[in-house]
SEVOLO-207499 format. One record per atom (N, C-alpha, C, CB): residue in one letter; x, y, z. Coordinates in steps of 0.2 Angstrom, whole numbers, plus 5000, padded with zeros to 4 digits. Glycine has a CB too. Example, Ala and Ser with C-alpha at 12.3 -4.5 7.8 and 13.67 -1.06 7.14 Angstrom:
A506649725039;A506249785039;A506649845039;A505749785045;S506449895035;S506849955036;S506450005039;S507049975029;
REM end
This chain:
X505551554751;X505351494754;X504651484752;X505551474761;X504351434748;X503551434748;X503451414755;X503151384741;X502551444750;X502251434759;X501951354761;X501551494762;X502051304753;X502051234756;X502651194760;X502151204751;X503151244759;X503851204764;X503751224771;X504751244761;X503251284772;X503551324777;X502551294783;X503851424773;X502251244780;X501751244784;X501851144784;X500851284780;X502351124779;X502151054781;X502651034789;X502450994774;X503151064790;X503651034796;X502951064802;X504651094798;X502651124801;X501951144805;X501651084809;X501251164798;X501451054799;X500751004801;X501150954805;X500350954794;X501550924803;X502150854805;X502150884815;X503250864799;X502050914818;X502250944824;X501750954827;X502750994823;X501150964824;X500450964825;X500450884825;X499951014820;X500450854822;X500150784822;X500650754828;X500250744813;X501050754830;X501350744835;X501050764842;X501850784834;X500950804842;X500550824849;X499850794851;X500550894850;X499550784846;X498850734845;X498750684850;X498850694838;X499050644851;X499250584854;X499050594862;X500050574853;X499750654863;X499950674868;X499350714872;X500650704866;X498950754867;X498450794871;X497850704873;X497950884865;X497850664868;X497250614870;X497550594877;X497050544864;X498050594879;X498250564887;X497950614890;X499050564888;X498250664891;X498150714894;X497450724897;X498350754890;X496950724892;X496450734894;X496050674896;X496250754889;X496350624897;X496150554902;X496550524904;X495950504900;X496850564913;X496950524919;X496650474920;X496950544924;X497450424922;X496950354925;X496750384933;X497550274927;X496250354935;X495650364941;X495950314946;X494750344939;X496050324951;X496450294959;X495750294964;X497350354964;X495450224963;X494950234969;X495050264975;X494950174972;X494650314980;X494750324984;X494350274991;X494650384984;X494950214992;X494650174996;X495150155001;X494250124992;X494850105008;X495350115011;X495950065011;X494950125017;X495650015005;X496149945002;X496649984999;X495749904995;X496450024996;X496850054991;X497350114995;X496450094984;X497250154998;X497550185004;X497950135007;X497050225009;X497850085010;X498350025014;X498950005010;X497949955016;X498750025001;X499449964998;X500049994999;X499449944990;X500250065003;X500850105005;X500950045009;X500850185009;X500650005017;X500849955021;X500849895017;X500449965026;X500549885014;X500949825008;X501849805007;X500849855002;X501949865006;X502849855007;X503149835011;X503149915008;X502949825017;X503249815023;X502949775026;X503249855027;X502349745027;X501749705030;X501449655025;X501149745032;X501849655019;X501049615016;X500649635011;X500449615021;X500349595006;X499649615004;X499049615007;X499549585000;X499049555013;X498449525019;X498849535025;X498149435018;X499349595024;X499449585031;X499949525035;X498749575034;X500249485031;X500449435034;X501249435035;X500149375029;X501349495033;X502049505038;X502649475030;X501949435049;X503249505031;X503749495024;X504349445027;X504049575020;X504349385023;X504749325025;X505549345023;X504549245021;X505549405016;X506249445017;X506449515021;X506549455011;X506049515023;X506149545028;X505849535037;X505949595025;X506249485041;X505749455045;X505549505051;X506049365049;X506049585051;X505849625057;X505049655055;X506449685058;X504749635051;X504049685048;X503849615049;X504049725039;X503349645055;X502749595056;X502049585054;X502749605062;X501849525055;X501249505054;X500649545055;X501149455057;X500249575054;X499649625057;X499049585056;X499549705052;X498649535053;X498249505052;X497949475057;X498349465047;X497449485059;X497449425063;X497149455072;X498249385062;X497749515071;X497849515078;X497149555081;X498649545080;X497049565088;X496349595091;X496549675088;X496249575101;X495949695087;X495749775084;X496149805089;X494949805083;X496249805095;X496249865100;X497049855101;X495649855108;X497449775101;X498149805100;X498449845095;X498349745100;X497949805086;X498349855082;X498049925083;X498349825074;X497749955085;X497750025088;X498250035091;X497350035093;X498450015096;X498750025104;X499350055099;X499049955110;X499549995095;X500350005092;X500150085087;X500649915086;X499850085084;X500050115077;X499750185083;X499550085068;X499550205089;X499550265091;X499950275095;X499050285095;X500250205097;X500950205101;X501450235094;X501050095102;X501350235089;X502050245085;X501850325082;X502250185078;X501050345084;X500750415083;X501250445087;X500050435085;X501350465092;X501350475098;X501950455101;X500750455100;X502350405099;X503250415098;X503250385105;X503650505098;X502750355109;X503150275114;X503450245110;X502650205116;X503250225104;X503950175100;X504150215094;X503750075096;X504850195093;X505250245088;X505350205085;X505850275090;X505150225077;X505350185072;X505250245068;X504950115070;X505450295062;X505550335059;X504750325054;X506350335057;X504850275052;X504450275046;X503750275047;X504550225041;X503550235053;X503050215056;X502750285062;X503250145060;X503150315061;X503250375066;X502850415061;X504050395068;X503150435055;X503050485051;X502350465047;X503650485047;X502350405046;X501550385044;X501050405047;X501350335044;X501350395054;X500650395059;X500750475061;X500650315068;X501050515060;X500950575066;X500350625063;X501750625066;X500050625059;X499350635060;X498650625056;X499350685060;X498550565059;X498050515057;X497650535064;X498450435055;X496950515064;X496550505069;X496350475073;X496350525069;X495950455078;X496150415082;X495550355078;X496050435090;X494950405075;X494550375071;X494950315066;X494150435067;X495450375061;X495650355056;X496050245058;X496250425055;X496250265064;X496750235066;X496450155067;X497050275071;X495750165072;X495350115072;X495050075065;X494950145075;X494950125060;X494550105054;X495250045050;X494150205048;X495850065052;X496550035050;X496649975053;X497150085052;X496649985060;X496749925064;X496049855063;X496749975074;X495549875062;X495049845060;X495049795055;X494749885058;X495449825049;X495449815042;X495849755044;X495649865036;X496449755048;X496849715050;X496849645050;X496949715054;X496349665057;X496049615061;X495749575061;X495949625063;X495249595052;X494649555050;X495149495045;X494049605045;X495749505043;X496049475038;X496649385042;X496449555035;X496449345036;X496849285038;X497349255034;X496349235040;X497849275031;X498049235025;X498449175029;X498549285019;X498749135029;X499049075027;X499749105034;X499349065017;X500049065039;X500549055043;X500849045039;X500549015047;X501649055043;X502249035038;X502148965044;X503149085037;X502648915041;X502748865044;X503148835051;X502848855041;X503048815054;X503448815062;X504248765058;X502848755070;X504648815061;X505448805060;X505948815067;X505748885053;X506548775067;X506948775072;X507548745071;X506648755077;X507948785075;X508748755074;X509148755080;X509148795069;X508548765088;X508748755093;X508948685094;X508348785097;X509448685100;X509648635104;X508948605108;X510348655109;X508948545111;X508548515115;X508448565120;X508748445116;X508948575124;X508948615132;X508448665131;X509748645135;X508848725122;X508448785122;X507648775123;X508648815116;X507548725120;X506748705117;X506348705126;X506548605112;X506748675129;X506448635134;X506448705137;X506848575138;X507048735140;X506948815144;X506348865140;X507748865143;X506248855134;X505548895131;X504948885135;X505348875123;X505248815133;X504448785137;X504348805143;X504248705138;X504648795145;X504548785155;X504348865156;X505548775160;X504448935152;X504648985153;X503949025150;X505248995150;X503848985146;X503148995140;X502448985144;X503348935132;X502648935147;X502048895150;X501848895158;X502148825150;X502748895160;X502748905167;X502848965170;X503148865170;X503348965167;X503549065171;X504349045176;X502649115178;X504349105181;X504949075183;X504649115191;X505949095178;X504449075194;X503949075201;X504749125203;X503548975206;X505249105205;X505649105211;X506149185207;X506149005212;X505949205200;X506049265198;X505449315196;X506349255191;X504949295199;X504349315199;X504149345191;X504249375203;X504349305186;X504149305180;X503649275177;X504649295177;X503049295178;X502349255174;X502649225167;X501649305172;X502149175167;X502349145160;X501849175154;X502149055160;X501849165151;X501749215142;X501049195143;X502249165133;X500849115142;X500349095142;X499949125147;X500349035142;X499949155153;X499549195157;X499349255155;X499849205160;X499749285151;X499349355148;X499249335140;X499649445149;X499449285137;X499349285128;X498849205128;X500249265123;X498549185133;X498149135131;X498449065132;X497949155123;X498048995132;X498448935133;X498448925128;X498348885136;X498248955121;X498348925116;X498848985112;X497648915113;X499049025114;X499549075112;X499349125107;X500149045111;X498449125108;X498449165100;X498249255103;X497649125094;X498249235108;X498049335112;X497549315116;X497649425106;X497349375119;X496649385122;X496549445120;X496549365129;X495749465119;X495349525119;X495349565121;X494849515119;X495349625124;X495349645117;X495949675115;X494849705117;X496549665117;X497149705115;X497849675116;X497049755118;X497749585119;X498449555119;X498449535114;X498649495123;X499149525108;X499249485101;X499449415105;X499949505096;X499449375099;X499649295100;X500249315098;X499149225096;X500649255100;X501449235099;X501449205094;X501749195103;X501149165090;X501349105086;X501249135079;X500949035088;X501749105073;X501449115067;X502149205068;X500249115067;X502349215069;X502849275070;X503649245068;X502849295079;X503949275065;X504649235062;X505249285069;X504749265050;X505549235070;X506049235075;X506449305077;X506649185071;X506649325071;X506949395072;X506549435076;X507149425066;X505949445073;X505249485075;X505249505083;X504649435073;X505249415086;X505149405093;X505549415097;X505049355094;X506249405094;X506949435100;X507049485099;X507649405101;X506949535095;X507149625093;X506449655098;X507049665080;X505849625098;X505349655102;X505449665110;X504849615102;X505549585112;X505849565118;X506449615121;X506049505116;X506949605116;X507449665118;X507449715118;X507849665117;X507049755114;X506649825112;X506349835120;X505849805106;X506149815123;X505749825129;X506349825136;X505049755131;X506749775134;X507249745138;X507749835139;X507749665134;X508049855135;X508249925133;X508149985133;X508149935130;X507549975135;X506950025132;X506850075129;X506650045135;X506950015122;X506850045115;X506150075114;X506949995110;X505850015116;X505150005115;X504750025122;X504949935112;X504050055120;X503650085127;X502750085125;X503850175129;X502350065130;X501750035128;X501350095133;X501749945128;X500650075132;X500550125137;X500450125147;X500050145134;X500550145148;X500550135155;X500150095158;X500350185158;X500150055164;X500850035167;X500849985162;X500950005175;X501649985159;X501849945154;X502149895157;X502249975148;X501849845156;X501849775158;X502249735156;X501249745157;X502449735151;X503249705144;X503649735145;X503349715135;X503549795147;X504449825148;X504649775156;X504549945150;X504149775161;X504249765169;X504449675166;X503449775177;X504049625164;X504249565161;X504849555159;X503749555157;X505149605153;X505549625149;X506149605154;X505449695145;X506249655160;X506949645164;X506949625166;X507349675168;X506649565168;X506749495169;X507149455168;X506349455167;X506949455160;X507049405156;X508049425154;X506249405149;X508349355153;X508949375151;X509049345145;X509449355155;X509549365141;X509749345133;X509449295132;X510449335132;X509649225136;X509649175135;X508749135138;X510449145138;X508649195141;X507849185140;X507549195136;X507549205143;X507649255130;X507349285127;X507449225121;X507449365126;X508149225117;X508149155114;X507549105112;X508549135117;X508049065120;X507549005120;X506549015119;X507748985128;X506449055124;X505649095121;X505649095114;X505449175124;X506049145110;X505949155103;X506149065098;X506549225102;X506449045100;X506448975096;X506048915101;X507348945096;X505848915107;X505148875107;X504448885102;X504848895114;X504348945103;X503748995099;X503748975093;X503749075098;X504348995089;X504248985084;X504248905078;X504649015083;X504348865085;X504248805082;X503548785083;X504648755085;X503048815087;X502448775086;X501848795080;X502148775092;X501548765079;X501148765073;X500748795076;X500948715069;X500448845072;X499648875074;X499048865074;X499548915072;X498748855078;X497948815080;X497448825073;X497548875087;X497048765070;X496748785063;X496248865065;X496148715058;X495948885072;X495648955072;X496048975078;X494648955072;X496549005075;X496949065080;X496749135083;X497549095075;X495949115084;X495749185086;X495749185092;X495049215084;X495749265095;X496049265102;X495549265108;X496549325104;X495749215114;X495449215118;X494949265122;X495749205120;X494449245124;X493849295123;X494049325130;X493149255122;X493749425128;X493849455138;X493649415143;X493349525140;X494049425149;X493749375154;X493849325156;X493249365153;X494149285149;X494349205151;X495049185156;X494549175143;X495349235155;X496049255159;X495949295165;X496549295155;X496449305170;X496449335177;X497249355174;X496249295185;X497249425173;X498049425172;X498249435178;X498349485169;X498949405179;X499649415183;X499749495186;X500449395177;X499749535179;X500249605182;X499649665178;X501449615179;X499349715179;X498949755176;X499349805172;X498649795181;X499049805165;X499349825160;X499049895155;X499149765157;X499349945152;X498849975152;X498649925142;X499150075154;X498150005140;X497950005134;X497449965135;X498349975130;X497049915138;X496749855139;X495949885138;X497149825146;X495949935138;X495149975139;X494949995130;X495250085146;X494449955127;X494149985120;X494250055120;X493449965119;X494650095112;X494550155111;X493750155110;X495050165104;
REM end
């Protein structure tokens, strides 16, 4: 065999891998930033946080006061609430970490979904009465007592109600009712929670979601409220 036959399949196989080494030697570069670290919670939440309309049990995080989204994401450190994925994200993150997260949140505002409903007149009206008033003679404070009269939270660590898509509100509600869900001491939603019956929770979850949200949904300032029942979490990390 000459030695032209025997060096051109050589060259041809060399010139092949040419390519391949110019890749090689230039990884794309992945900011180390904390935007870019959050687009794992993208999947589930959002680009801004604004919570996934096909998927309505993955909530809204935008918006809400820094010290709730804390509460929750050390709440799901730390296994008060059980959700596997949220669980496994957070089990060792720090408390620093967790704040610098809940923060990023909280600064952010994209766009409400729209207020929707397909209750009966009676349900709407029982929301109301429930939402606003409470039920004196079940010793059940009304919502608007610890979430604000405008339903958007208070400081530093109640969420607002409004701008939340339906499912969201009754799986929470009954989450507590169950007690699926656990917050920190003395947990205040779970004691509210056994109150409340099926056809309370409902009606609450299709009042809410019919109202439109205020053009500045920021939450009520410390102080402006006297709560009903003492709550924990409520003290700035």
């Amino acid at each position: 065999m000459s030695r032209l036959r025997i060096l051109l399949p050589i060259s041809f196989a060399l010139a092949l891998l040419v390519p391949l080494r110019t890749s090689w030697a230039a990884p794309a570069t992945v900011p180390d930033t904390l935007e870019q670290r959050l687009l794992a919670c993208s999947l589930c939440h959002g680009d801004k946080g604004e919570g996934l309309k096909k998927n309505e049990y993955h909530p809204r995080l935008a918006g809400k006061p820094t010290q709730y989204l804390y509460n929750q994401l050390a709440n799901f450190r730390d296994k008060r609430r059980d959700y596997p994925v949220m669980n496994y994200m957070m089990a060792f993150l720090s408390d620093t970490y967790l704040i610098e997260i809940a923060d990023h949140y909280a600064k952010l505002a994209p766009p409400f979904p729209a207020p929707s409903t397909r209750a009966s007149p009676a349900e709407l009206a029982l929301g109301e009465k429930l939402v606003k008033e409470g039920d004196a003679g079940r010793k059940l404070p009304s919502c608007m007592s610890c979430h604000g009269k405008a339903l958007t939270g208070l400081e530093p660590a109640i969420p607002g109600l409004l701008g939340l898509y339906p499912p969201y509100i009754s799986a929470q509600l009954g989450a507590w009712k169950d007690n699926r869900r656990h917050a920190m001491q003395p947990d205040c939603m779970h004691d509210v929670a056994q109150i409340l019956t099926p056809a309370d929770i409902g009606a609450i979850t299709a009042w809410l979601v019919a109202q439109p949200v205020p053009a500045n949904p920021v939450p009520a300032p410390l102080g402006s409220l006297k709560l009903p029942l003492e709550c924990g979490g409520l003290t700035k990390k």
